[in-house]
C-alpha positions as CSV (number, residue, x, y, z in Angstrom):
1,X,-5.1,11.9,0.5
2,X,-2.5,14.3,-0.4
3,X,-0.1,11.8,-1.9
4,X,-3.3,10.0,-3.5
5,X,-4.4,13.4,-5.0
6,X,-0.8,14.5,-6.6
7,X,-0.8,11.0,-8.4
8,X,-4.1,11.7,-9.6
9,X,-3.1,15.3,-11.0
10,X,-0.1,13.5,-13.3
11,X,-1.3,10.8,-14.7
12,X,-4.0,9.8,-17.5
13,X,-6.5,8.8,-14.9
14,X,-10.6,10.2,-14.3
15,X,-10.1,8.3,-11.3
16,X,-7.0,6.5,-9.2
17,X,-7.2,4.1,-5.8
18,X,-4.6,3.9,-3.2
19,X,-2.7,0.3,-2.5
20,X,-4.1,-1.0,0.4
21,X,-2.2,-2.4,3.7
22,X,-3.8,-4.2,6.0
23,X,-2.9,-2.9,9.8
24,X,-3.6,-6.1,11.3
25,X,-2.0,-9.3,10.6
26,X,-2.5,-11.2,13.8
27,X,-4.2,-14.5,12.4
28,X,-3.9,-16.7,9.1
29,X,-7.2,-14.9,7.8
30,X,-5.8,-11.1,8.0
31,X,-2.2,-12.3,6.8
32,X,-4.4,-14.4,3.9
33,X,-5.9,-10.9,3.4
34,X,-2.8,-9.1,3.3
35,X,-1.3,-11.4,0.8
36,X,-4.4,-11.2,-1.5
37,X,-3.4,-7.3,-1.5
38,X,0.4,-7.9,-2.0
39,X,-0.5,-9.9,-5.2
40,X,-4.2,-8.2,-6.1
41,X,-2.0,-4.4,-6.1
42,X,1.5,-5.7,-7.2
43,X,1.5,-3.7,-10.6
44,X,0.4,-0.1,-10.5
45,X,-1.2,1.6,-13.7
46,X,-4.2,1.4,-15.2
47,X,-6.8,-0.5,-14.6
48,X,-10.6,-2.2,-15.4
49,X,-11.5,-1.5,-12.1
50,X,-11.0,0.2,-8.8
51,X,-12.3,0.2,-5.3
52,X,-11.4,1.0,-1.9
53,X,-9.8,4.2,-1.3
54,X,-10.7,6.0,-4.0
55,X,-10.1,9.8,-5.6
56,X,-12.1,11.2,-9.1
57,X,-12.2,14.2,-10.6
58,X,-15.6,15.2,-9.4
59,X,-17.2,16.9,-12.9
60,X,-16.7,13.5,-14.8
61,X,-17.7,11.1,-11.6
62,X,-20.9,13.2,-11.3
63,X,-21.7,13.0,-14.9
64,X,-21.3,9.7,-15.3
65,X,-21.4,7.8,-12.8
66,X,-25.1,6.7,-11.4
67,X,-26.1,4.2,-8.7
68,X,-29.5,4.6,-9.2
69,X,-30.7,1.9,-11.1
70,X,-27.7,-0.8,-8.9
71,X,-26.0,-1.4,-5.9
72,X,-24.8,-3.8,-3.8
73,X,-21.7,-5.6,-3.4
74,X,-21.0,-5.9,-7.7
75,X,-21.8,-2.0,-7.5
76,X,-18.1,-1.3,-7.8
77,X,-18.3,-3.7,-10.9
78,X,-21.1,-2.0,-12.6
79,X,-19.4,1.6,-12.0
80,X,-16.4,0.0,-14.5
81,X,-18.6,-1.0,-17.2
82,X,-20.1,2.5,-17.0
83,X,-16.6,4.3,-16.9
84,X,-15.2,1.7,-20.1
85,X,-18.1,2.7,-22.0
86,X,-17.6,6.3,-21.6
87,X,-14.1,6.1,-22.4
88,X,-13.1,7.2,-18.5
89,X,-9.5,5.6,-17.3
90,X,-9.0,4.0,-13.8
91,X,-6.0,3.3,-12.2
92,X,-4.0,2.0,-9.4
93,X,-1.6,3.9,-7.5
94,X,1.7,4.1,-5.6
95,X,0.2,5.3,-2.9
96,X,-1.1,2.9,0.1
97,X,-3.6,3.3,2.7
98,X,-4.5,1.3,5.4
99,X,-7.5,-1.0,6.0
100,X,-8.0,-0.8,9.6
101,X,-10.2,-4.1,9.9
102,X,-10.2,-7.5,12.2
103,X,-10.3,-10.7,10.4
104,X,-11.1,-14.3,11.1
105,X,-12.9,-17.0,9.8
106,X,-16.4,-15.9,10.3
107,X,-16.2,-12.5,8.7
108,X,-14.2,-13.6,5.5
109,X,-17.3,-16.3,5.0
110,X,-19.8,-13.2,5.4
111,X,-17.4,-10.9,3.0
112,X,-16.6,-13.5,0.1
113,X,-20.5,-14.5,0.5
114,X,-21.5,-11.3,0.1
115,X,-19.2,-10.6,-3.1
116,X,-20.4,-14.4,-4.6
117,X,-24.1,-12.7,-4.6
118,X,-22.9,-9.6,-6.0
119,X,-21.1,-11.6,-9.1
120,X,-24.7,-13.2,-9.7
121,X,-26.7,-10.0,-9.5
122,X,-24.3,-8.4,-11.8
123,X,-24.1,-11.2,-14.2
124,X,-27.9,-11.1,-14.0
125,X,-28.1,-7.8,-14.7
126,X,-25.5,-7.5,-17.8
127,X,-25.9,-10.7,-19.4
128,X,-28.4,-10.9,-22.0
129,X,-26.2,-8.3,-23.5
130,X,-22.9,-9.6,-23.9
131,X,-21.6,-12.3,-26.3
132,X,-21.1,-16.1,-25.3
133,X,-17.2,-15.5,-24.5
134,X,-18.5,-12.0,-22.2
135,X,-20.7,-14.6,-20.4
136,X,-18.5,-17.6,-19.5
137,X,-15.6,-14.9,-18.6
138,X,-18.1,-13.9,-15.9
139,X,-18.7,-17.3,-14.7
140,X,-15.2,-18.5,-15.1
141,X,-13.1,-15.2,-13.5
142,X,-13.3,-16.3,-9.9
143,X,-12.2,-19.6,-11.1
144,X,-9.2,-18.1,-12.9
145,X,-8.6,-15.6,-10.3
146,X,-8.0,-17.4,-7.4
147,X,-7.7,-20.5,-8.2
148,X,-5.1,-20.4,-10.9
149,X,-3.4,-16.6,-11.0
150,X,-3.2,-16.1,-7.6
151,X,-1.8,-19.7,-6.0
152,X,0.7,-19.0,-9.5
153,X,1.8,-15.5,-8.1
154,X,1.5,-16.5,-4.7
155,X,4.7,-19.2,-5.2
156,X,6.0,-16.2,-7.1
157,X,6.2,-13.9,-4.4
158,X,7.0,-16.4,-1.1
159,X,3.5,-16.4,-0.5
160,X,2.4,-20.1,-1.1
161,X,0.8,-20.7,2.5
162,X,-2.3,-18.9,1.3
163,X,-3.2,-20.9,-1.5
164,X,-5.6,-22.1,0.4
165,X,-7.1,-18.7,1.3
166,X,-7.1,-18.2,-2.2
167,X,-9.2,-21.7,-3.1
168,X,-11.5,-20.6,0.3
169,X,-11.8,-17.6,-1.7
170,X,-13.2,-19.3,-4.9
171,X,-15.7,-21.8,-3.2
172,X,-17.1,-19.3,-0.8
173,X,-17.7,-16.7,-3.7
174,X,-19.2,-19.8,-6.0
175,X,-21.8,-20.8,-2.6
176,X,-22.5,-17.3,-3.1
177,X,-23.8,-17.1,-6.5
178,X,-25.2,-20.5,-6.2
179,X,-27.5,-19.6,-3.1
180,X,-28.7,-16.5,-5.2
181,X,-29.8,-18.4,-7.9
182,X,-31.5,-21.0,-5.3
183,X,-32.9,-17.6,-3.6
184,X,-34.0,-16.2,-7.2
185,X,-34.1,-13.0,-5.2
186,X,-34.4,-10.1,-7.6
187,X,-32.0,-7.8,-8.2
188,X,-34.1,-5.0,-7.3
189,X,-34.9,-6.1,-3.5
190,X,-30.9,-5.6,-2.9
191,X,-30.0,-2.9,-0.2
């Protein structure tokens, strides 16, 4: 927190995240998750979003920042558009901190699930303001994400044997926002 907070105080930043390490690394799923970290915080700086370990000056995060009218798991999402529209810069730091947290199969499913309904809901939620492009970026970033950038970085970096956890990534996220537009559960039932 220390180390976190120093970067904070020097740079250009309303808000900066730590790196994160996984601790574990025992199975192909927490070593999958460990190289989506390597590649996801390989450059440092600023940034359209943060989450995870997190530090904000507290006046500005107060102000602006309000879950109120959205949660759930695009709520990290929704807190960027509100800091880019307010002029408020995020970043990544140097700094790393540790995600103490068992993986397997079963609990990436129930993660990337999760973040797949969270991409609806905040697509949902946003879209009949943006442009055409705004919208099929929405649609498509997953797509581009970890099915293109990643897998390219991962042969980059030595990390090739998790291309597939990238792809597992993509389709689980997709079944995601599929099954909440089956579900047409609205936005405001989330918890």
């Amino acid at each position: 927190a220390e180390n976190l907070k120093k970067e904070l105080l020097i740079s250009e930043f309303y808000g900066i995240s730590g790196s994160l390490k996984p601790k574990y690394l025992g199975n192909y799923f927490e070593r999958g998750v460990s190289a989506f970290y390597k590649i996801h915080h390989l450059e440092k700086g600023q940034k359209e979003l943060i989450a995870g370990p997190c530090m904000y000056f507290t006046d500005k995060y107060l102000k602006y920042v309000n879950y109120a009218e959205f949660n759930g798991y695009s709520a990290d999402t929704y807190k960027a558009e509100i800091e880019k529209s307010n002029g408020l810069k995020v970043g990544l730091g140097h700094t790393f901190a540790y995600q103490v947290q068992r993986v397997n199969f079963k609990t990436c499913l129930y993660k990337y699930y999760n973040y797949g309904l969270g991409d609806y809901d905040f697509y949902s939620f946003f879209s009949e303001k943006w442009s055409f492009i705004r919208k099929i970026k929405s649609v498509t970033h997953v797509f581009i994400q970890y099915c293109i950038e990643y897998p390219l970085i991962s042969i980059k970096q030595n990390l090739w044997q998790y291309i597939p956890f990238f792809w597992m990534i993509a389709l689980v996220r997709y079944y995601g926002w599929i099954s909440r537009i089956i579900s047409n559960r609205p936005i405001k039932d989330l918890s």
